[in-house]
C-alpha positions in Angstrom: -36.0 -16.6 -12.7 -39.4 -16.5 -14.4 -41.7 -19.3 -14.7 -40.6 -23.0 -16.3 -43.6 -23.1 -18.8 -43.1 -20.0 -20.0 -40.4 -18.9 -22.8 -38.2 -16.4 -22.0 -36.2 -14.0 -25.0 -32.4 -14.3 -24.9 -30.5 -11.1 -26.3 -26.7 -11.4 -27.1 -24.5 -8.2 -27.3 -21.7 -9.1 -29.7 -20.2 -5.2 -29.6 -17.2 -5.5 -32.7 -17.4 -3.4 -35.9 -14.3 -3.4 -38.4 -15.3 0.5 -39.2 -16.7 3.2 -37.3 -20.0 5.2 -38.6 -19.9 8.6 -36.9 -23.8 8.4 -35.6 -23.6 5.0 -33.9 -24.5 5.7 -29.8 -24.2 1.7 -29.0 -21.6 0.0 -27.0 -19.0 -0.9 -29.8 -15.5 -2.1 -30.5 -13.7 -1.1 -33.2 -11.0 -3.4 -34.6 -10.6 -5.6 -37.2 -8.6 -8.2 -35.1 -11.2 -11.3 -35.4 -8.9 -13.1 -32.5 -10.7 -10.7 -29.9 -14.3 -12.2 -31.3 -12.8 -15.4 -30.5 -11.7 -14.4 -26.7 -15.0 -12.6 -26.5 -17.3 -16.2 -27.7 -15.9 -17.9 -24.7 -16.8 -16.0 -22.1 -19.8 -15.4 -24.0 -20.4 -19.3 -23.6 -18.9 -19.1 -19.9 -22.2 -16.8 -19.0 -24.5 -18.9 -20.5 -23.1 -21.8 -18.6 -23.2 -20.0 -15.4 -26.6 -18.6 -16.1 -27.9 -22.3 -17.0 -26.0 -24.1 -14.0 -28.5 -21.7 -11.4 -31.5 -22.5 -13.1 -33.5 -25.2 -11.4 -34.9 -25.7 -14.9 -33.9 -26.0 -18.3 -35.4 -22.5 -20.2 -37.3 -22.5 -23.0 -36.7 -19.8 -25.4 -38.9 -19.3 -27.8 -37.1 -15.5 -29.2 -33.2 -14.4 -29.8 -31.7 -11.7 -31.0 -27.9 -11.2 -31.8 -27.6 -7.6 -31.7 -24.1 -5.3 -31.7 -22.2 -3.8 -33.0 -22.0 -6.2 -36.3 -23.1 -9.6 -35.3 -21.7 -11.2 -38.2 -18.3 -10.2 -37.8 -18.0 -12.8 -35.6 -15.9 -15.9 -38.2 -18.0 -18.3 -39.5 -16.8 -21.2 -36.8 -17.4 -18.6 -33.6 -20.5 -18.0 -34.8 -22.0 -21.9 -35.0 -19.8 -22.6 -31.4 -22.2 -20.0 -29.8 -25.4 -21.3 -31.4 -24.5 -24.9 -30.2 -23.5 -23.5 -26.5 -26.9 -21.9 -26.6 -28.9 -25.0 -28.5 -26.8 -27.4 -25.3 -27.9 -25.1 -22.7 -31.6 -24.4 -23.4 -34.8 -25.4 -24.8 -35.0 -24.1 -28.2 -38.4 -24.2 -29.5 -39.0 -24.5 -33.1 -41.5 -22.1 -34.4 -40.0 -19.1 -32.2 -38.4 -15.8 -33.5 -34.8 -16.1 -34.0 -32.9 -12.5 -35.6 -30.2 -11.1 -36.1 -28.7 -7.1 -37.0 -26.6 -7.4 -40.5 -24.3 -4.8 -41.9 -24.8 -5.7 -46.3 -21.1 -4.0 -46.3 -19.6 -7.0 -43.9 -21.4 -10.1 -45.3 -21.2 -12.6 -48.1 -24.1 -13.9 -49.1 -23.1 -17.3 -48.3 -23.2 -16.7 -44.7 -27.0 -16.1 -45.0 -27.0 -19.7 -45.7 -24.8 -20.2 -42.3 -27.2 -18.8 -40.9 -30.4 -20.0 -42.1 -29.4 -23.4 -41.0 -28.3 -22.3 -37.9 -31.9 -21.4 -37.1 -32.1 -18.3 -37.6 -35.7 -16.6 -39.5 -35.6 -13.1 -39.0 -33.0 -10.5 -40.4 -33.1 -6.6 -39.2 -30.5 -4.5 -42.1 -28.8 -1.4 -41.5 -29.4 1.0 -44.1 -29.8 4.2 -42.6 -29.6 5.9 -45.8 -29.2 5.5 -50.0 -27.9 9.5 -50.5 -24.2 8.9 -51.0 -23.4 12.5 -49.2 -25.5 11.8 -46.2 -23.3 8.2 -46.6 -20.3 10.2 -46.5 -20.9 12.3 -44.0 -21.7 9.7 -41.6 -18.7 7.2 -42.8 -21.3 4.8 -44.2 -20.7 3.7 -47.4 -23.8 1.6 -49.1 -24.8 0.8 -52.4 -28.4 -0.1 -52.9 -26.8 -2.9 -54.6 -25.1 -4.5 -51.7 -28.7 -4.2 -49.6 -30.4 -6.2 -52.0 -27.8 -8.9 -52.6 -28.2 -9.9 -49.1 -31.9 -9.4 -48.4 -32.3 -11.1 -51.9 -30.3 -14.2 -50.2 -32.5 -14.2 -47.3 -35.8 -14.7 -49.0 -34.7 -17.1 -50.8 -33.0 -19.3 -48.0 -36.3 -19.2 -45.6 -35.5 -16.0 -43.5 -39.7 -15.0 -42.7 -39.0 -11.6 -42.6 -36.5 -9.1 -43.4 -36.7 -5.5 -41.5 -34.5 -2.6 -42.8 -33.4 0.1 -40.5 -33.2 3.9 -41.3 -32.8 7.2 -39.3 -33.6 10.9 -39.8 -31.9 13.7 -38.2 -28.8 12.8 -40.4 -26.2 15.5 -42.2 -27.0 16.7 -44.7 -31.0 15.6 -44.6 -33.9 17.0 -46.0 -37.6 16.0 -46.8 -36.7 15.6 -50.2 -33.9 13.3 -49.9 -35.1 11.3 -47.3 -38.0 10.9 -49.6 -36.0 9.4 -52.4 -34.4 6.9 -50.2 -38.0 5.7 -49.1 -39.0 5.4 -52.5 -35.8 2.6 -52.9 -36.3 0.8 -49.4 -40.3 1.1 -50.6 -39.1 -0.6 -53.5 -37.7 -3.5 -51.7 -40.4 -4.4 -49.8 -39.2 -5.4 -46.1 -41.5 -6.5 -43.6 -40.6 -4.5 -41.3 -39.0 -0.7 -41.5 -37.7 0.9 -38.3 -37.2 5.1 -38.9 -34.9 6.0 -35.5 -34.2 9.1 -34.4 -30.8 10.4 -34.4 -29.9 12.1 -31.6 -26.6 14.2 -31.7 -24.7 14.0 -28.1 -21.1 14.5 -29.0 -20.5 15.5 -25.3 -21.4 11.5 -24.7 -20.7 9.9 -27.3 -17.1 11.1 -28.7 -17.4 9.5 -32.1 -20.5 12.1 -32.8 -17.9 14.8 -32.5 -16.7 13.6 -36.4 -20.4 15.4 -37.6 -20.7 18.7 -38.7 -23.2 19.9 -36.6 -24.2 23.1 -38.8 -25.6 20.3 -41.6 -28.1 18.7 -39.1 -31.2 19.0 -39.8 -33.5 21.3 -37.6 -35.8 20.3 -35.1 -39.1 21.7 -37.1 -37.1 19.7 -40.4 -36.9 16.9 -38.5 -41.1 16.5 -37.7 -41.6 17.5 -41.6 -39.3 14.2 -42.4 -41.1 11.8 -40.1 -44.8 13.2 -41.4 -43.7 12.6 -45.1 -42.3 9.4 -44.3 -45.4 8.3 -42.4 -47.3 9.7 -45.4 -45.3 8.1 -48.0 -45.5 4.7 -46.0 -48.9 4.4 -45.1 -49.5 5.2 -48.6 -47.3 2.5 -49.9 -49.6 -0.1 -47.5 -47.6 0.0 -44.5 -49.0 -0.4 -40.5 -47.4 2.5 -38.4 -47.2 0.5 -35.4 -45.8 3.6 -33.4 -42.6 5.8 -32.9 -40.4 4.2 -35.2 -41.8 0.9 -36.3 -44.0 0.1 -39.7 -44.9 -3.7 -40.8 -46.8 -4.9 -43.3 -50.4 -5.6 -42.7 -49.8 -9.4 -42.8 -46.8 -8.9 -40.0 -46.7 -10.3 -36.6 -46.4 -7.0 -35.1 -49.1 -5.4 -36.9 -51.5 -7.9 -36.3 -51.2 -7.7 -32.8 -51.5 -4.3 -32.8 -55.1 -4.8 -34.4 -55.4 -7.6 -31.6 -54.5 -5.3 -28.7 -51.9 -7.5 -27.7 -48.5 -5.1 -28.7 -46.0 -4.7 -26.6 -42.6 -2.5 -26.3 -38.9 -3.5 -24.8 -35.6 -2.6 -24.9 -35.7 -4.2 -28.4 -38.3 -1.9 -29.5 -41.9 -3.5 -30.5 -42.3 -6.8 -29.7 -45.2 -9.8 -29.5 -42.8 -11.2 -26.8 -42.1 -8.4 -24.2 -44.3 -10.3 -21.8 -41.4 -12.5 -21.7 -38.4 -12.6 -19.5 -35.7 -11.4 -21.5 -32.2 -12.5 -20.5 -29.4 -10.3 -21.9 -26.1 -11.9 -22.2 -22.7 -9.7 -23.1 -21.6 -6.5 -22.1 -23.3 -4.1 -21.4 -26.6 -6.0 -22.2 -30.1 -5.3 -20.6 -32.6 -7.6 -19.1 -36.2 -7.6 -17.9 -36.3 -10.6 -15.7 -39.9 -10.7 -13.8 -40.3 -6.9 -11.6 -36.7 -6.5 -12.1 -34.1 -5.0 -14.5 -30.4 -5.6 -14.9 -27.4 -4.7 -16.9 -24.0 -6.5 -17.6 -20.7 -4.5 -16.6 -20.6 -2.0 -19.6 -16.6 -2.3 -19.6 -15.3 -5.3 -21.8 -12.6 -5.8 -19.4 -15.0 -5.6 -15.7 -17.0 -7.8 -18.0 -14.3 -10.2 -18.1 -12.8 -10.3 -15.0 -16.5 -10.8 -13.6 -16.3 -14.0 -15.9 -13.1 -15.1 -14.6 -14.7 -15.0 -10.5 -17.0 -17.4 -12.0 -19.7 -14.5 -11.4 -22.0 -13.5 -13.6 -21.4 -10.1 -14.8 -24.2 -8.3 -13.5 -23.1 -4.2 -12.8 -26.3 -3.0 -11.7 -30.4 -4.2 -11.0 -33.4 -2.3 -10.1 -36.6 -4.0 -8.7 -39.6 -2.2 -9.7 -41.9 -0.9 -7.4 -46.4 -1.1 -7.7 -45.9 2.4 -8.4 -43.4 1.4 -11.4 -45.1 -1.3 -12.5 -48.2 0.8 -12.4 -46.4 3.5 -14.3 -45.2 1.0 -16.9 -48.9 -0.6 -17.5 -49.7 2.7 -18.9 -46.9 3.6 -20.6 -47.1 0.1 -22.5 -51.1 1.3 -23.5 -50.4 5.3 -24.7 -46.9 3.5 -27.2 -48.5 0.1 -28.1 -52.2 1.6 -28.4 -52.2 5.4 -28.6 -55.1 6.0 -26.1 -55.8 4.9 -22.1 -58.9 3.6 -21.0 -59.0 5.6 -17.7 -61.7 2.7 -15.9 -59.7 0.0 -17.3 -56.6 1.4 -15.4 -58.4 1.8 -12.4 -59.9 -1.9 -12.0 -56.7 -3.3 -13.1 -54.7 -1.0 -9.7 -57.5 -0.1 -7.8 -57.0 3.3 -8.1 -59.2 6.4 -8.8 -56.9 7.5 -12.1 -57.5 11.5 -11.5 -56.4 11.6 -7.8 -53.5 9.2 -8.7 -52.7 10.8 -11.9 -53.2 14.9 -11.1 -49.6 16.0 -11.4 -49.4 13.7 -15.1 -52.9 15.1 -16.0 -51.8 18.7 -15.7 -48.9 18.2 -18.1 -51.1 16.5 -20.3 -53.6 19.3 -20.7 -50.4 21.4 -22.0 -50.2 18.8 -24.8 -53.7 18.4 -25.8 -54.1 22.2 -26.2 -50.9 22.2 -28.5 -53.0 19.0 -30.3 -51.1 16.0 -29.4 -53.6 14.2 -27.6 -57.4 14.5 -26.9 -58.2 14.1 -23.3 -62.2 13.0 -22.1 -64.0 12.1 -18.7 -63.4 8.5 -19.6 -59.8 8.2 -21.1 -57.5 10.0 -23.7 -56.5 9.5 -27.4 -53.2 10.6 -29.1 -53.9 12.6 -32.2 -52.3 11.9 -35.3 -49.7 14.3 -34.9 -49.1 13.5 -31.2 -48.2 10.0 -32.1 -45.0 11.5 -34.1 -43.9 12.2 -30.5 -45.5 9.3 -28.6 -42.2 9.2 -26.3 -42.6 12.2 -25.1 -46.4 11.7 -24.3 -45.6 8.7 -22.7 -42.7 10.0 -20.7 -45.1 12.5 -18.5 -46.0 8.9 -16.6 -42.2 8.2 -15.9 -42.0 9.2 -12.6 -37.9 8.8 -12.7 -37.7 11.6 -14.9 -40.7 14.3 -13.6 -38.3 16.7 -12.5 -36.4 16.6 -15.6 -39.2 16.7 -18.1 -41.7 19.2 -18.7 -44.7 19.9 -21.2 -41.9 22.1 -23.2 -40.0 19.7 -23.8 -41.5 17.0 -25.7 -40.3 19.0 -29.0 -36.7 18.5 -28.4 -37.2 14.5 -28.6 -37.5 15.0 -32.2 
């Protein structure tokens, strides 16, 4: 698994919530029976054993990141029993990036100091939004108030940096709402600001089905609330790193976007995606060299896995030149916004036109609606096409050609 002098990213998938909120699309639990946390930490320590035990070296890890679900409703003495199962089985190095996701609604601020000392430096808080009828609508209550207390705690104990997570497309949204909760997270200064996309599925996901959809915002709404925001962020200093990411100048991220050296994973933007990154928990996803996997997605096949003494792997894929290829690119058009067309070619030994005919075709659609300006030598995405990077960058997925077309990039939004 990887190479020995390199350090690999560990994700952790800890997937219990005490309440629901009605846009949530993750892999979730909800209870408020902490004794399941506790059954679901030893098995959680059983996979890392197992994982360990294989290894014919001890890996150095140099990036976590607890994500859910509500990490922190794990109890205080769960919490530091999986850090020290983690901290016996691997190479921890110091200066790495160590986060976690926070809900402000389930967290005292003295378990900031928990987990400051536990190592952690980097903090990613839901917000979502500050209008209390979007809130209701979405079974999210959250004061301002509560968001600061715990961000406040952070700074103050060490934590590096402190990202705060919003998403558009929510009841009851509009530009000028949205606008007004910027103006508050603006206010507070993160690091970092990630502005996802909701995307309303109720035929997957059945908690959806509690959201009026006759208060969603339209599809054209939609693109005017992620312009203004870019506006209204850019103005107040911040680097749009791409599709839903802003940082600071001073960030990690945004300095190695000036530096060229960006990349994206399942995690979203990342200065460690050229890492193996070893999920752990149900349902969790792992890049691991050429190859991705996924943990059973079923807490109870995830156990029972666990009790073979097998690690609970559902399903892999090993990636092909052509993927790899295919990924290459799609790493330059989100990371960078533009392709070097020569570059590509010297790295694959390819002639880019011949390879890339079917891709190109689609790509002249775009540029004539303005998303992109294609040249003899390479193309750029315009401004406006990088508010729909995905969908740019989805014409080189060869997995989904026969499902996407140059008309549909707009319903991505």
């Amino acid at each position: 698994m990887g190479e020995a002098d390199r350090p690999a990213s560990l994700y952790f998938h800890l997937p219990f919530c005490n309440t629901i909120c009605y846009y949530c699309a993750c892999n979730k639990i909800i209870t408020k029976n902490e004794s399941r946390a506790v059954e679901y930490v030893e098995y959680l320590k059983k996979e890392i054993r197992l994982l360990a035990n294989i290894l014919p070296y001890t890996m150095k890890v140099g990036q976590i990141h607890f994500g859910g679900g509500t990490p922190t409703f794990l109890p205080d003495a769960q919490l530091a029993d999986l850090i020290a199962e983690i901290n016996k089985n691997f190479h921890i190095l110091q200066n790495g990036e160590y986060s976690i996701e926070i809900d402000p609604r389930k967290l005292q601020p003295a378990k900031i100091g928990l987990l400051a000392n536990a190592g952690f430096n980097r903090m990613s808080v839901g917000v979502q939004d500050f209008d209390e009828r979007v809130q209701r609508a979405v079974n999210r209550i959250q004061s301002e108030a509560q968001t600061r207390i715990v961000i406040d705690a952070a700074r103050s104990m060490g934590f590096r940096s402190v990202s705060i997570d919003l998403i558009y497309g929510l009841p009851l949204q509009t530009v000028a709402s949205v606008m007004r909760t910027m103006d508050r997270v603006i206010a507070i200064r993160p690091d970092r600001l990630a502005l996802y996309n909701y995307a309303h599925l109720p035929e997957r996901f059945k908690t959806q089905r509690q959201i009026d959809a006759t208060t969603l915002p339209s599809a054209s709404e939609k693109l005017d609330i992620l312009q203004s925001s870019i506006e209204k962020l850019t103005a107040a200093g911040y680097v749009y790193i791409g599709m839903d990411h802003f940082a600071l100048p001073d960030d990690d991220l945004a300095v190695a976007q000036r530096r060229g050296t960006l990349q994206r994973n399942f995690q979203g933007y990342s200065t460690w995606a050229e890492s193996d990154l070893v999920a752990f928990g149900v349902s969790g996803i792992g890049k691991v060299g050429a190859g991705y996997f996924q943990n059973a997605k079923d807490i109870d096949q995830y156990y029972a896995l666990l009790d073979q003494d097998r690690l609970p792997v559902e399903r892999g894929y090993q990636l092909t030149c052509d993927d790899l290829l295919r990924r290459s690119v799609i790493q330059g058009l989100m990371c960078r916004f533009n392709l070097d067309f020569g570059q590509v070619e010297t790295a694959w030994l390819i002639d880019f036109n011949t390879y890339f005919a079917p891709e190109l075709a689609v790509l002249d659609a775009m540029a004539r609606d303005g998303l992109l300006v294609i040249n003899p030598d390479g193309l750029e995405v315009t401004p406006k096409g990088r508010m729909v990077i995905r969908s740019v960058a989805m014409v080189f997925d060869r997995h989904l050609r026969e499902k996407t077309t140059a008309a549909r990039y707009s319903r991505l939004v």
